[in-house]
VOGU-3710 file (C-alpha; in Angstrom, 3 decimals, decimal comma):
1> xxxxxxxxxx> 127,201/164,275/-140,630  124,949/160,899/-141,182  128,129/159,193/-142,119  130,064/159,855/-138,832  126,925/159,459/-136,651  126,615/156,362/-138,034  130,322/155,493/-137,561  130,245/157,092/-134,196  127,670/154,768/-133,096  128,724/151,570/-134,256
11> xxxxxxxxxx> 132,174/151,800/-132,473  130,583/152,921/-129,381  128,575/149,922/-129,717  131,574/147,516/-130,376  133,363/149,416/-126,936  130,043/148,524/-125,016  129,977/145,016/-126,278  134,259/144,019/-125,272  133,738/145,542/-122,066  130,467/144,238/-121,053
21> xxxxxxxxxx> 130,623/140,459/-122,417  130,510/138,866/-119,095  127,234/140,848/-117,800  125,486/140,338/-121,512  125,922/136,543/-121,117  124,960/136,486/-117,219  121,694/138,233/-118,301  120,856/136,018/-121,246  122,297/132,452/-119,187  118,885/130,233/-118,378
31> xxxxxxxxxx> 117,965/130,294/-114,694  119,076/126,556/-113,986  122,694/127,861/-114,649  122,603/130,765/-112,062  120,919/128,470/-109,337  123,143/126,031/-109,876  122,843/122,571/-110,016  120,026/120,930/-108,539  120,435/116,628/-109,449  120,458/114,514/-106,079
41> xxxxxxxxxx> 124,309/113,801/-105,308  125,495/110,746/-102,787  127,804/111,451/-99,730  130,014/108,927/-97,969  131,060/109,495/-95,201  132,857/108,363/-91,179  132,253/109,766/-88,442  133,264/109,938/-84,615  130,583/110,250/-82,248  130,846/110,920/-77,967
51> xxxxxxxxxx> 127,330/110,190/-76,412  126,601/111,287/-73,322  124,488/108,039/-72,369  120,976/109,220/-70,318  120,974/105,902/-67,899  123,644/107,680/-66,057  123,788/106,111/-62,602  123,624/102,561/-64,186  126,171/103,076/-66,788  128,283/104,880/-64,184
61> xxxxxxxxxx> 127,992/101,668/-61,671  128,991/98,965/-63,909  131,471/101,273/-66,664  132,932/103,937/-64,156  131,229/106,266/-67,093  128,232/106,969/-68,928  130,099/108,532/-71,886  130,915/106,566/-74,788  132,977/106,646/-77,856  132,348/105,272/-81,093
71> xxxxxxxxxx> 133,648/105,262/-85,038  131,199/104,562/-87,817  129,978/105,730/-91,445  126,798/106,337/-93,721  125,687/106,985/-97,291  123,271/110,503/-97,649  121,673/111,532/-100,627  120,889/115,317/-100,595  119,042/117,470/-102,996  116,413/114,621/-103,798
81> xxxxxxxxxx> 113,613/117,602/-103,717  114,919/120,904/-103,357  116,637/120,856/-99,753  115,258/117,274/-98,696  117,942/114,600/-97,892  118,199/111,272/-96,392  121,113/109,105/-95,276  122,034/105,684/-93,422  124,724/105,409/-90,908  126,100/102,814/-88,297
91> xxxxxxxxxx> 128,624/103,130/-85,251  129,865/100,636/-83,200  131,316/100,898/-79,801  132,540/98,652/-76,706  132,424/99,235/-72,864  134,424/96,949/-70,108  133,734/97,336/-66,460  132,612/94,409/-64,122  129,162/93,242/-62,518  127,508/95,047/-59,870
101> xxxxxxxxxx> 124,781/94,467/-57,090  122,513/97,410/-56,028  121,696/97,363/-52,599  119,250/100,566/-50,663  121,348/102,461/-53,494  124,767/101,107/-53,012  126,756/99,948/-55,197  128,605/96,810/-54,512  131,178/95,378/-57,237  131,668/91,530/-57,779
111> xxxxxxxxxx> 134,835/91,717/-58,996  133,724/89,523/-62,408  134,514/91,259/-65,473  131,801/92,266/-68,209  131,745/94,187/-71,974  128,981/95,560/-73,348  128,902/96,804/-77,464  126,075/99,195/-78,414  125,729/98,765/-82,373  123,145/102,041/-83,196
121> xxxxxxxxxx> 121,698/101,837/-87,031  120,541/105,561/-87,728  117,361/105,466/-90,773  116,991/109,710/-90,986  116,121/112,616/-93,468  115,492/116,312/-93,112  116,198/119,269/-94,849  119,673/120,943/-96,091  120,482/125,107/-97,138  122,361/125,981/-99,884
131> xxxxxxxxxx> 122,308/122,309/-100,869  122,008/122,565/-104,321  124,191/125,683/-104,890  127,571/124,069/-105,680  129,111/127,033/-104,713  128,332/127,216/-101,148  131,123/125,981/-98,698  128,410/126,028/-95,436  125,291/124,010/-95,535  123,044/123,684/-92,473
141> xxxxxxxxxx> 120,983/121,120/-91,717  118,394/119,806/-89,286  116,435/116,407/-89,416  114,583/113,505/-87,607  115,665/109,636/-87,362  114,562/105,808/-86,291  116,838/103,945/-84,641  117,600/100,309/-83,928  120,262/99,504/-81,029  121,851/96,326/-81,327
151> xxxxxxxxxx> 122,987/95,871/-77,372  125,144/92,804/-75,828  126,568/92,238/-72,444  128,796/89,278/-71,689  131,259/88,470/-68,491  132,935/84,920/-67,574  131,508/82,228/-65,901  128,002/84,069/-66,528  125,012/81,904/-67,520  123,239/82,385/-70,465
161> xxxxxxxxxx> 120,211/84,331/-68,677  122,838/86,548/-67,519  124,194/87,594/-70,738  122,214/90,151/-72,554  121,370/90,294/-76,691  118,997/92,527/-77,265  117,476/94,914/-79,753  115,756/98,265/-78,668  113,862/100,997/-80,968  114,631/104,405/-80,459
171> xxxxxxxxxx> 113,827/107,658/-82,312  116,336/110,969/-82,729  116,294/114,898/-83,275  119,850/116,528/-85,342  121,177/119,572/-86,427  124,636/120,874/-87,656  126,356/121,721/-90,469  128,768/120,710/-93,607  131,802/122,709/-94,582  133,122/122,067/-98,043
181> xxxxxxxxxx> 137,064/121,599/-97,936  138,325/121,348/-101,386  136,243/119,758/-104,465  134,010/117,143/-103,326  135,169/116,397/-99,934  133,701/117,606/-96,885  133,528/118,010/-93,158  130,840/118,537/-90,834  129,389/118,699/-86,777  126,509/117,839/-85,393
191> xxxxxxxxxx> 124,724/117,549/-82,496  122,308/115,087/-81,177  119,670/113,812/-78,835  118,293/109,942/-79,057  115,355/108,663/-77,241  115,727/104,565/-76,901  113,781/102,613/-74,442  115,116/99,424/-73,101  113,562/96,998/-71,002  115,713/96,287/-67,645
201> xxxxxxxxxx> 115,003/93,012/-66,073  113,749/93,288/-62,222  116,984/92,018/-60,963  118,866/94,716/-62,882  121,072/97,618/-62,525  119,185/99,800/-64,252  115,659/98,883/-62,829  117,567/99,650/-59,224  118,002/103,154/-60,717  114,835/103,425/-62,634
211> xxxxxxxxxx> 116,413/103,909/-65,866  115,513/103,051/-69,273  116,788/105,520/-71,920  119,980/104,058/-73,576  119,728/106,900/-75,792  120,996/110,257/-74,790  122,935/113,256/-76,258  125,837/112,817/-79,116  128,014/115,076/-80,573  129,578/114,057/-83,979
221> xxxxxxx> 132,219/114,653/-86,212  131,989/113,781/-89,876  134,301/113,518/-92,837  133,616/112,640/-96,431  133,573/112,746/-100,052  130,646/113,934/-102,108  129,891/112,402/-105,584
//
């Protein structure tokens, strides 16, 4: 009776053990295995961004619009503490339209032609979810950023007091989110608002409108490859 308890038990036990093998090594896996990965990984990336400028009556005066496209790219580094990233990123974009005199708060055109490029350098960090699981396809994020505009406006036959090359200082607010496409590469939206004073000369279009915000909102679009 011993004999076939014993026998009884040890199969049962071998039946237990090739049905179960993948919840035995689950429970005795360490911890960093079921979190996943946590080292810091890099992110390159492009992006397309459409800002709705806030100097809206100036930009509308000399550009016929105060929404702008631009194309650009960054480096991020996420995971560097838990959900805490950073990342660098530049855009570039370039405006025609012609110069303008304000008058009692109408608009007169001159009829000379003028381009402006706006040349934004983004310095930001914030926090990421689910950015160290590796096998999360969405991961939100929100953060905080300085910014340096790089702004130019040139026309013909315009002196060089007329021309403007200046730098402005700005700060910005984001949120949005990552969607992991296949592997390492990803996409991603985001929204946007930038606060960037300028300094309008007297004889200015924007000091006719009282405006000095070259910041404003942006909505961007992001594609990339994660290492």
């Amino acid at each position: 009776m011993k004999t076939f308890a014993s026998r009884y038990s040890a199969v049962a036990a071998l039946l237990i053990g090739s049905l179960f093998p993948a919840t035995v090594f689950a429970q005795s896996a360490p911890a960093s295995s079921r979190a996943g990965s946590s080292r810091p990984s890099i992110g390159i990336f492009g992006m397309f961004d459409r800002t709705m400028i806030a100097s809206r009556q100036s930009f509308d005066a000399v550009f016929d619009t105060h929404t702008i496209s631009s194309l650009g790219g960054g480096v991020d580094v996420v995971n560097l503490w838990k959900g805490v990233f950073l990342r660098v990123d530049g855009s570039s974009s370039t405006l025609t339209g012609e110069r303008v005199v304000v008058f009692n708060g109408d608009v007169f055109a001159l009829g000379i032609p003028l381009t402006a490029t706006l040349r934004p350098i983004e310095v930001g960090g914030g926090w990421r979810l689910a950015s160290n699981d590796p096998r999360a396809r969405f991961s939100p994020y929100a953060g905080v950023s300085a910014i340096i505009l790089k702004y130019t406006e040139t026309s013909d036959f315009a002196d060089a007091d007329e021309n403007v090359d200046e730098s402005y200082t700005g700060v910005g607010v984001f949120g949005g989110v990552d969607v992991r496409l296949v592997k390492q590469v990803f996409a991603g939206v985001e929204a946007q608002y930038r606060s960037i004073t300028s300094a309008p000369g007297p004889d200015s279009v924007a000091a006719s409108f009282n405006e000095k915000n070259l910041g404003g909102t942006v909505l961007r679009v992001r594609f990339g490859i994660r290492f």
